[in-house]
ROSE-4610 file (N, C-alpha, C; in Angstrom, 1 decimal, always signed):
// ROSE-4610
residu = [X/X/X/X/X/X/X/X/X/X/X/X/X/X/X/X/X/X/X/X/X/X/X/X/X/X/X/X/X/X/X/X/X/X/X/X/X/X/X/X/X/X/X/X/X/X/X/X/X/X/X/X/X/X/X/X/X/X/X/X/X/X/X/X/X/X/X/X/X/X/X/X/X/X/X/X/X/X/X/X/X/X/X/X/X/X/X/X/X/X/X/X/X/X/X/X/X/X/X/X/X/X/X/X/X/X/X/X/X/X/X/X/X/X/X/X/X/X/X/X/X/X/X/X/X/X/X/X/X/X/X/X/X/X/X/X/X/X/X/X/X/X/X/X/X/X/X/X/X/X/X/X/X/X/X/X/X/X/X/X/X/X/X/X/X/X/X/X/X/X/X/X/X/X/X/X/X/X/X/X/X/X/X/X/X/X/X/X/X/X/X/X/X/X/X/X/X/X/X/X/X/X/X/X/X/X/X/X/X/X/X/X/X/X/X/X/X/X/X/X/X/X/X/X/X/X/X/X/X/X/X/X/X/X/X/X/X/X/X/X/X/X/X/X/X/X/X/X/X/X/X/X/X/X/X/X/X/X/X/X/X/X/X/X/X/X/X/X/X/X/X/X/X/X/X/X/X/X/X/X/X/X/X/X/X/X/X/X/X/X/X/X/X/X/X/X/X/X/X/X/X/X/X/X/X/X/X/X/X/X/X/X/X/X/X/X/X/X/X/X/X/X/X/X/X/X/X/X/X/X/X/X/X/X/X/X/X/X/X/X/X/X/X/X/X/X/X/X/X/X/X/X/X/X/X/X/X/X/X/X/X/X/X/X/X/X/X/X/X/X/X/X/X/X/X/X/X/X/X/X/X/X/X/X/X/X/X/X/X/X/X/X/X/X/X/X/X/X/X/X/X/X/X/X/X/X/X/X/X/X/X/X/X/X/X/X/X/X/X/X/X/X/X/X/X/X/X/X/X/X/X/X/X/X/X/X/X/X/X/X/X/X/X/X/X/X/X/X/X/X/X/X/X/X/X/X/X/X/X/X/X/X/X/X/X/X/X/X/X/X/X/X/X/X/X/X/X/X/X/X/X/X/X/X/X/X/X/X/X/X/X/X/X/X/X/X/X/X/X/X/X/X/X/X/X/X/X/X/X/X]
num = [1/1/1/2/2/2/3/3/3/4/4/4/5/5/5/6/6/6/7/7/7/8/8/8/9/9/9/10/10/10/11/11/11/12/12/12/13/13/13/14/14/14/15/15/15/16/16/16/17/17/17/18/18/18/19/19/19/20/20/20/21/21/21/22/22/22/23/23/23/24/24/24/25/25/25/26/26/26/27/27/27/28/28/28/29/29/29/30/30/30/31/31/31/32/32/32/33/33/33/34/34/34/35/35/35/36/36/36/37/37/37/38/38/38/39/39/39/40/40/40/41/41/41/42/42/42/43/43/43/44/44/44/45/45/45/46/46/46/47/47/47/48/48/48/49/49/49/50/50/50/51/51/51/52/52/52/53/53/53/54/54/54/55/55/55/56/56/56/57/57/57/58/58/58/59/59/59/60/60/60/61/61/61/62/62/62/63/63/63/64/64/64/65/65/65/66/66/66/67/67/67/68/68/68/69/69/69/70/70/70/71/71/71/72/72/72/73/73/73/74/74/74/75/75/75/76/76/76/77/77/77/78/78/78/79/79/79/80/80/80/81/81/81/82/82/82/83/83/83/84/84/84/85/85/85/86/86/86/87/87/87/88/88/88/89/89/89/90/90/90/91/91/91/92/92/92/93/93/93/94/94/94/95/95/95/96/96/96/97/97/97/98/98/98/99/99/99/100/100/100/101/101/101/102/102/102/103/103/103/104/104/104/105/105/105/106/106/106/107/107/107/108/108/108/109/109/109/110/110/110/111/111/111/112/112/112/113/113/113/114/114/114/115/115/115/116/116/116/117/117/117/118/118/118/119/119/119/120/120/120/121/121/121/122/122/122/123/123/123/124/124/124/125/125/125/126/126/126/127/127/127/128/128/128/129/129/129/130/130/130/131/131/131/132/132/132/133/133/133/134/134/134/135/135/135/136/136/136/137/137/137/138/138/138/139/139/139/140/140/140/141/141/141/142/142/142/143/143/143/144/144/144/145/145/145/146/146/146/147/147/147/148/148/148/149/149/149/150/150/150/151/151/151/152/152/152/153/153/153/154/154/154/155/155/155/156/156/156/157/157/157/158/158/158/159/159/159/160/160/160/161/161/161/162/162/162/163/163/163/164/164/164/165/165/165/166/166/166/167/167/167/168/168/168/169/169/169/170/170/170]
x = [+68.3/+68.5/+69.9/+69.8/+71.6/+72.0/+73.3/+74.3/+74.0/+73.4/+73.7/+72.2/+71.4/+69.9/+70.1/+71.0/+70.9/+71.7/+71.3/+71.8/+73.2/+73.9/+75.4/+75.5/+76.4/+76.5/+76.4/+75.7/+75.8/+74.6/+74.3/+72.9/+71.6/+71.3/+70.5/+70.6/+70.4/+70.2/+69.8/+70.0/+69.8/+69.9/+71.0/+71.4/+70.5/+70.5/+69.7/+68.8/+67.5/+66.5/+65.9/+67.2/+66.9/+67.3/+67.9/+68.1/+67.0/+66.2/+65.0/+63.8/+63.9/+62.9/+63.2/+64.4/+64.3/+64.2/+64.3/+64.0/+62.5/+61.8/+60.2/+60.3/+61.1/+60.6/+60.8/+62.2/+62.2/+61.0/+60.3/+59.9/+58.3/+57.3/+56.5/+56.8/+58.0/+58.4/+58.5/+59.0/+58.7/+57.2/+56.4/+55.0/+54.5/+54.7/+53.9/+54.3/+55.6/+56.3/+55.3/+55.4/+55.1/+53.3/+52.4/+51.0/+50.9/+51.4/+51.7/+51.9/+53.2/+54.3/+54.9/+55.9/+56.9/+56.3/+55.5/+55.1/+56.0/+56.1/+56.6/+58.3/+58.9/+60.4/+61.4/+60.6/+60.8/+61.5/+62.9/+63.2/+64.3/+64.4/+64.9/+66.6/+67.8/+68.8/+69.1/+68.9/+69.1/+70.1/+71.0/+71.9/+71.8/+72.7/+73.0/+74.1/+73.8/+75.1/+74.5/+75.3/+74.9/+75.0/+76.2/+76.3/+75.8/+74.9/+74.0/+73.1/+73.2/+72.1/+70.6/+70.3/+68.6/+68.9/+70.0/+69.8/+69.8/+69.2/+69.0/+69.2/+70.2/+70.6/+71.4/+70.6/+71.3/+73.2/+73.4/+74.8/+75.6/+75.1/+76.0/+75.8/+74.9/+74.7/+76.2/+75.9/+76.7/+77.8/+78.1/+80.1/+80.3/+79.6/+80.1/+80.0/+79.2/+79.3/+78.8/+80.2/+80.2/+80.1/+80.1/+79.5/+78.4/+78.4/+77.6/+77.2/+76.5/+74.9/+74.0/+74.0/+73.4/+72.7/+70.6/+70.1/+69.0/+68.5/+67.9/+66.9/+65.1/+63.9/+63.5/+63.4/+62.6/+61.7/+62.3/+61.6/+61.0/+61.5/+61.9/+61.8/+61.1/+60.6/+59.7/+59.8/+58.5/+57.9/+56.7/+56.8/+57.0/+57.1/+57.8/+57.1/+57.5/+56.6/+57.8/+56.8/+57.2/+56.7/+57.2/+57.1/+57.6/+56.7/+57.2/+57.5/+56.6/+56.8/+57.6/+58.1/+59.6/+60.5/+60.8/+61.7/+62.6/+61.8/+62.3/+61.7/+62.0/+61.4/+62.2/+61.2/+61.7/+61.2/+62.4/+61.8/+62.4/+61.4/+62.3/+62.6/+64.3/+64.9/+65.5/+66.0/+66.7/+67.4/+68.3/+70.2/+70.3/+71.0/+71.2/+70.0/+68.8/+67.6/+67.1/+68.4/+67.5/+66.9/+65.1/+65.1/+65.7/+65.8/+66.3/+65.4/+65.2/+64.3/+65.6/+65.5/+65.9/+65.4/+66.0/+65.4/+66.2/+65.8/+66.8/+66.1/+66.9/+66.3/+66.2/+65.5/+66.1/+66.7/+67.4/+68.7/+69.7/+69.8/+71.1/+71.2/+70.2/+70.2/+71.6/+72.1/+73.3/+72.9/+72.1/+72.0/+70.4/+70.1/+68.4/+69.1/+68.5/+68.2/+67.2/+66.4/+65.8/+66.0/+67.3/+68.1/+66.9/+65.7/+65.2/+64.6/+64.5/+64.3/+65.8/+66.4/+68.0/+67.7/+67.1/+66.8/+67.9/+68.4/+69.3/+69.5/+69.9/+69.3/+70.7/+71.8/+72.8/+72.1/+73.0/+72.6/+73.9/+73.7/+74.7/+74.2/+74.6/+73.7/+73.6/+73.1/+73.2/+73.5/+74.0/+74.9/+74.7/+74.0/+74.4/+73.0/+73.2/+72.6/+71.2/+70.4/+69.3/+68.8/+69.2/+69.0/+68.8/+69.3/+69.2/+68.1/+67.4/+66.1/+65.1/+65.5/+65.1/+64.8/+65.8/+66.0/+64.9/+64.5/+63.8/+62.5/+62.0/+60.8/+60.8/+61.9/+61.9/+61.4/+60.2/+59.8/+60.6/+60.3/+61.1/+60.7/+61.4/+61.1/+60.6/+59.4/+58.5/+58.8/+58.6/+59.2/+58.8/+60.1/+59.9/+59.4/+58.5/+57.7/+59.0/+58.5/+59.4/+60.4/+60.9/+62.1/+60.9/+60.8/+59.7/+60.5/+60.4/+61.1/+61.7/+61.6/+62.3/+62.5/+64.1/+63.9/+64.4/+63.9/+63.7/+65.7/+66.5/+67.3/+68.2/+69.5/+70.1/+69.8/+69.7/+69.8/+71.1/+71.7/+73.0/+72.8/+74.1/+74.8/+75.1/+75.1/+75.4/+76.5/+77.0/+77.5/+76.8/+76.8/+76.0/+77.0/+78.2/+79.0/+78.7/+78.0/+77.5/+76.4/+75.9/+74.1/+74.6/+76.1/+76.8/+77.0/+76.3/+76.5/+78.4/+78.9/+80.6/+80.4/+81.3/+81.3/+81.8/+80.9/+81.0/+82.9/+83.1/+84.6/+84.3/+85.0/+85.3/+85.7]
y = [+48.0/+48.2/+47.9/+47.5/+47.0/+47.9/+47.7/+48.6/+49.0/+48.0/+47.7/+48.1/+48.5/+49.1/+51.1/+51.4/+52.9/+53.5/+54.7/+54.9/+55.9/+55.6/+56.2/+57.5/+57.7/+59.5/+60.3/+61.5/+62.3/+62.2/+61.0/+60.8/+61.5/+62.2/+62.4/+64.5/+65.0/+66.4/+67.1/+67.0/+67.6/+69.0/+69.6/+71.3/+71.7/+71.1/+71.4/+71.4/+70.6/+70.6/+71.6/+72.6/+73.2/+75.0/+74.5/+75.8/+76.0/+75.3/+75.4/+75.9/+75.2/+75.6/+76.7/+77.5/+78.9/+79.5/+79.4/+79.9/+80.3/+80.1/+79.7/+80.9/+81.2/+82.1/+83.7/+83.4/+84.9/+85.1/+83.9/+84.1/+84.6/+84.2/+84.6/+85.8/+86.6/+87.8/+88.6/+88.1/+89.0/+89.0/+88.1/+88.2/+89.3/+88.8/+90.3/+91.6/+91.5/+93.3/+93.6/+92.9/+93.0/+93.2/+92.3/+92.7/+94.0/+94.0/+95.0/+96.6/+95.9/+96.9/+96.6/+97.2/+96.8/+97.4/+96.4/+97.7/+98.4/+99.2/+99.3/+100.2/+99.4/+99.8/+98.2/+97.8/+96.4/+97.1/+96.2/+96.3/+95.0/+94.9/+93.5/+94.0/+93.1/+93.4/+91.6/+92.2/+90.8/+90.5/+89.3/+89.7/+87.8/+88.4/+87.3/+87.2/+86.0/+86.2/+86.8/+87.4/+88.1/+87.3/+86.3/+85.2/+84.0/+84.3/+82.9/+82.6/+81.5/+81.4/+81.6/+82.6/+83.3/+84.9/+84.9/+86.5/+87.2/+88.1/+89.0/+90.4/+91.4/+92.0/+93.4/+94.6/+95.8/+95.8/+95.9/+95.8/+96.7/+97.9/+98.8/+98.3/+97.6/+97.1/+95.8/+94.8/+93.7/+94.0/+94.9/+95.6/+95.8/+96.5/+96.9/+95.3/+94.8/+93.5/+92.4/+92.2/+90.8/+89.4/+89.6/+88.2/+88.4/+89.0/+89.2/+90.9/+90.6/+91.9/+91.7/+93.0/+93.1/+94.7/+94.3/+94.9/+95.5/+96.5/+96.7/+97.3/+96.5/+96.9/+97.6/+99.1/+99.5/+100.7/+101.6/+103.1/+102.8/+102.9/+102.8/+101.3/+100.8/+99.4/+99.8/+98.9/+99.1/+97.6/+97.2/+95.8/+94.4/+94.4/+93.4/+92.2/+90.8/+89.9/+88.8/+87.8/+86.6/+85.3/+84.3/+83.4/+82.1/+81.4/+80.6/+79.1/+79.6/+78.4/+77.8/+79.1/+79.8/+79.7/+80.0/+80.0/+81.5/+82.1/+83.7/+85.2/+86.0/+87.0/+88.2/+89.1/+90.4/+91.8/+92.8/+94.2/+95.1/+96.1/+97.4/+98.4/+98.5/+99.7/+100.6/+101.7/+102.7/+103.1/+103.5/+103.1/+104.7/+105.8/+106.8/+107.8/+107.5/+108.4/+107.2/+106.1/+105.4/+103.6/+103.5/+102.8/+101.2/+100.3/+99.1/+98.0/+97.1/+95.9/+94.1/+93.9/+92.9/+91.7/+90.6/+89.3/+87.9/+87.5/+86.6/+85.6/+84.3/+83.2/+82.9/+82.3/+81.6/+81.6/+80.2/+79.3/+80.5/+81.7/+82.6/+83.3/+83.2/+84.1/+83.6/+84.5/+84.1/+84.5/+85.4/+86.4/+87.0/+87.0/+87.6/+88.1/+89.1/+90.0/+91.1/+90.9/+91.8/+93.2/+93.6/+94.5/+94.8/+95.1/+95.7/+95.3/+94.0/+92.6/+91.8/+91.8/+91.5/+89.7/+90.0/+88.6/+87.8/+87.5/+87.2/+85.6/+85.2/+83.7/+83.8/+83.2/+82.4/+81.7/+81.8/+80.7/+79.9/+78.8/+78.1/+78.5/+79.2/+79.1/+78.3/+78.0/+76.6/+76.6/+76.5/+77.0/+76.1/+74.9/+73.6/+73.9/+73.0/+73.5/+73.3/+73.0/+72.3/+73.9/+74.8/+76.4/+76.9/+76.3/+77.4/+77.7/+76.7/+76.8/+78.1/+78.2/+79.2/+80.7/+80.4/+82.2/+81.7/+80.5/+81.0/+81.2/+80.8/+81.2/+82.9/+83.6/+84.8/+85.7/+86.4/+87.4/+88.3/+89.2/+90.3/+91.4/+92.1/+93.4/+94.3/+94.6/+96.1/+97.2/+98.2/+99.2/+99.7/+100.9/+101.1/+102.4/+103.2/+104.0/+105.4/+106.9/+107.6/+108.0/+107.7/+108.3/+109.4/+108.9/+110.1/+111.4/+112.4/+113.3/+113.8/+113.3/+113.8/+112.1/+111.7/+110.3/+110.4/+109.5/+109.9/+109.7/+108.8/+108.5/+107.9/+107.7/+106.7/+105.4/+104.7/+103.1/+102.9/+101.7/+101.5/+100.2/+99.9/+98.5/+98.7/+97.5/+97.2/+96.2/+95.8/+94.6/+93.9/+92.9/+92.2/+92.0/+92.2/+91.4/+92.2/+93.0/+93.8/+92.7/+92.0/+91.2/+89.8/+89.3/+88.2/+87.8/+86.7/+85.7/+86.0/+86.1/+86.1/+84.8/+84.0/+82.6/+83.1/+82.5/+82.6/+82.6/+83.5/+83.4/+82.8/+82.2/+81.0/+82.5]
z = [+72.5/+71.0/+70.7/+69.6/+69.4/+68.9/+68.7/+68.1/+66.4/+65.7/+64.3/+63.8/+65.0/+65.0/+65.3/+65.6/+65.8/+64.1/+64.1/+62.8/+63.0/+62.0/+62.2/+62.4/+63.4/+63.3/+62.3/+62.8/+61.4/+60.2/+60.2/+59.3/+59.5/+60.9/+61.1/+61.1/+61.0/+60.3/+60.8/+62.3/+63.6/+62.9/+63.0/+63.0/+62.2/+60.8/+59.7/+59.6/+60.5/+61.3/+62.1/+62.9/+63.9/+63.2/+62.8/+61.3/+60.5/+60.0/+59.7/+60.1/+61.5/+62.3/+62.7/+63.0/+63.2/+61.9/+61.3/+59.8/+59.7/+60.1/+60.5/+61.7/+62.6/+63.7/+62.8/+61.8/+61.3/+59.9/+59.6/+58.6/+59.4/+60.2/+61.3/+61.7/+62.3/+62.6/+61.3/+59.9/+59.0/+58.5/+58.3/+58.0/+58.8/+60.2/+61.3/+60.6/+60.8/+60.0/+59.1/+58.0/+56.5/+57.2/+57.3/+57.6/+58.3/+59.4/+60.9/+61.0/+60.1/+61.1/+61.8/+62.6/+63.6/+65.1/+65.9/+67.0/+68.2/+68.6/+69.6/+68.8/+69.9/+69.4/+68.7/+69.0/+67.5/+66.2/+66.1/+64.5/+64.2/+63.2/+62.8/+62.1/+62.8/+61.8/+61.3/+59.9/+58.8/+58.5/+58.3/+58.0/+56.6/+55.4/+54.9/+53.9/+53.3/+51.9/+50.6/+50.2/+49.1/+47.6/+48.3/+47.1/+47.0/+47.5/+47.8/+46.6/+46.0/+44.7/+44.9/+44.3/+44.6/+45.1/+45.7/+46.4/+45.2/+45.1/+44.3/+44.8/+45.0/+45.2/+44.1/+44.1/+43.2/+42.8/+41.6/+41.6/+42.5/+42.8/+43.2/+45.0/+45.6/+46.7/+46.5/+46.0/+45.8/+45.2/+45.2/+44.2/+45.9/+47.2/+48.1/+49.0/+49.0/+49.9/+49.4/+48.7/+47.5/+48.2/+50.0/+50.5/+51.6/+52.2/+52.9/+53.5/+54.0/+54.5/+55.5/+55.9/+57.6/+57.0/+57.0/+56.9/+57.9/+58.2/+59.8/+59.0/+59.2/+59.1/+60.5/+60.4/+61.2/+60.8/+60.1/+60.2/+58.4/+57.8/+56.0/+55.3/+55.1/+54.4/+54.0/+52.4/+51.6/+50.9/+50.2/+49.9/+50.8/+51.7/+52.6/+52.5/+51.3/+51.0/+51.1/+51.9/+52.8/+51.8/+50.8/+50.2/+50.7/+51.6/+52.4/+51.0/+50.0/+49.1/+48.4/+48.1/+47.0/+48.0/+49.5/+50.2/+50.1/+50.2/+50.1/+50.6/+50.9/+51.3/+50.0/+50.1/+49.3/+50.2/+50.3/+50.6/+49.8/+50.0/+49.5/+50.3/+50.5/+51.4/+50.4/+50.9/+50.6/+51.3/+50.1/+50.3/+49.5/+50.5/+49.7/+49.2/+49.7/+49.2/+47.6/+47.9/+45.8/+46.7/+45.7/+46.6/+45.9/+46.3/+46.2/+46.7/+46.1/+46.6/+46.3/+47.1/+48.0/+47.6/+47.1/+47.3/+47.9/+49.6/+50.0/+50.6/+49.8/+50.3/+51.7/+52.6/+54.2/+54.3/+52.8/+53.1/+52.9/+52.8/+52.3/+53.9/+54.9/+56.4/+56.8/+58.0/+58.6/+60.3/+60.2/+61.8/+61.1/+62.5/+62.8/+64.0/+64.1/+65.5/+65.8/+67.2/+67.5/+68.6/+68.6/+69.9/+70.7/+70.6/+71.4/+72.3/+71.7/+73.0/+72.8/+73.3/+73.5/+72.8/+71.6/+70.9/+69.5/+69.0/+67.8/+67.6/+66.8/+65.7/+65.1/+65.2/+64.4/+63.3/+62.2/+61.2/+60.2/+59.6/+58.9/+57.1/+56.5/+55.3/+54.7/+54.4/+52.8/+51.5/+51.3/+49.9/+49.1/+49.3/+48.2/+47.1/+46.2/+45.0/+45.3/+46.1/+46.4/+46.4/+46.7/+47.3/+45.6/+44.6/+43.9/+43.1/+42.9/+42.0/+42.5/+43.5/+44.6/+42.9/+42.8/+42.3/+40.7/+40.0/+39.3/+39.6/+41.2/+41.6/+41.9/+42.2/+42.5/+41.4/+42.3/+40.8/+40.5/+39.7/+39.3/+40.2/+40.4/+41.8/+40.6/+41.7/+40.9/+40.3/+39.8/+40.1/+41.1/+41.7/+42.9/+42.9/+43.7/+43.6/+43.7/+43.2/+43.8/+45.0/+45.5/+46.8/+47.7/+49.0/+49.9/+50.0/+50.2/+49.8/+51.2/+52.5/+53.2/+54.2/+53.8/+54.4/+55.9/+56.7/+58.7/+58.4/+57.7/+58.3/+56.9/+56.6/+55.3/+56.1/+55.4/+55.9/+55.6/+56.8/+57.1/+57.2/+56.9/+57.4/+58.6/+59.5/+60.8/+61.0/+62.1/+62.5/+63.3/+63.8/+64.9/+66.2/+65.7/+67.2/+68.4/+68.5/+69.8/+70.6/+69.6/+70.6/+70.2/+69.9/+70.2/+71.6/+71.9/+73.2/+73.1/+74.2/+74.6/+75.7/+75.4/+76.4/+78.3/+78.8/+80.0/+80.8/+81.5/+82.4/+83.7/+83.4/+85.1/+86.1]
């Protein structure tokens, strides 16, 4: 093959390809949740940008984490609907005993993890405008049913750098 036959570096959209395609393992992992349940000791920590065109996020949530968010489905999720068409998922957690519903595109993920299979998913978000039409397919979140009156736990924010790969020492 000649030289003037291969295509230039870069043209081809490798990462963004492979970013995708993992987009598809958390979006599969959240359908099971959402149909399922979480079995076992399975739980998912989400993490994304908050300012991502389409996220749809409570103000008093986004005054605290005006870029990003790391949210853990395990005990307390409600609604958990997967729109592979629209390019988005929605839940509703609670924050404080109030509940809150969620709407985040793919393109806005940054981190997937499953701690309890020592599993986790890097991501590059996509920020570019192609992402944002996203938000006028996003419906309007329901209302959310009363607060259960005795919650297992508050839902927290997390960090991830604990189930961070650390580079190998010579």
């Amino acid at each position: 093959m000649s030289d003037d036959a291969r295509p230039a570096q870069g043209q081809i959209p490798y990462e963004r390809w492979t970013d995708d395609a993992l987009r598809e393992v958390v979006a599969r992992s959240l359908d099971l949740a959402g149909a399922q349940g979480l079995p076992g000791e399975h739980h998912f920590y989400i993490t994304f940008r908050t300012d991502h065109p389409g996220t749809r996020v409570p103000g008093h949530l986004k005054a605290k984490y005006p870029q990003e968010m790391t949210v853990v489905l395990q005990h307390q999720f409600e609604a958990l609907i997967v729109d592979r068409a629209a390019g988005f998922f929605s839940v509703r957690l609670y924050f404080g005993g109030v509940a809150s519903t969620l709407v985040v595109p793919f393109a806005a993920l940054t981190g997937f993890a499953d701690p309890s299979v020592r599993y986790g998913l890097r991501f590059q978000p996509q920020m570019d405008a192609a992402a944002a039409p996203v938000a006028e397919a996003v419906p309007a979140p329901a209302a959310a049913p009363a607060a259960p009156a005795t919650p297992e736990a508050p839902a927290q924010v997390v960090s991830l750098d604990a189930f961070r790969r650390r580079p190998a020492r010579d």
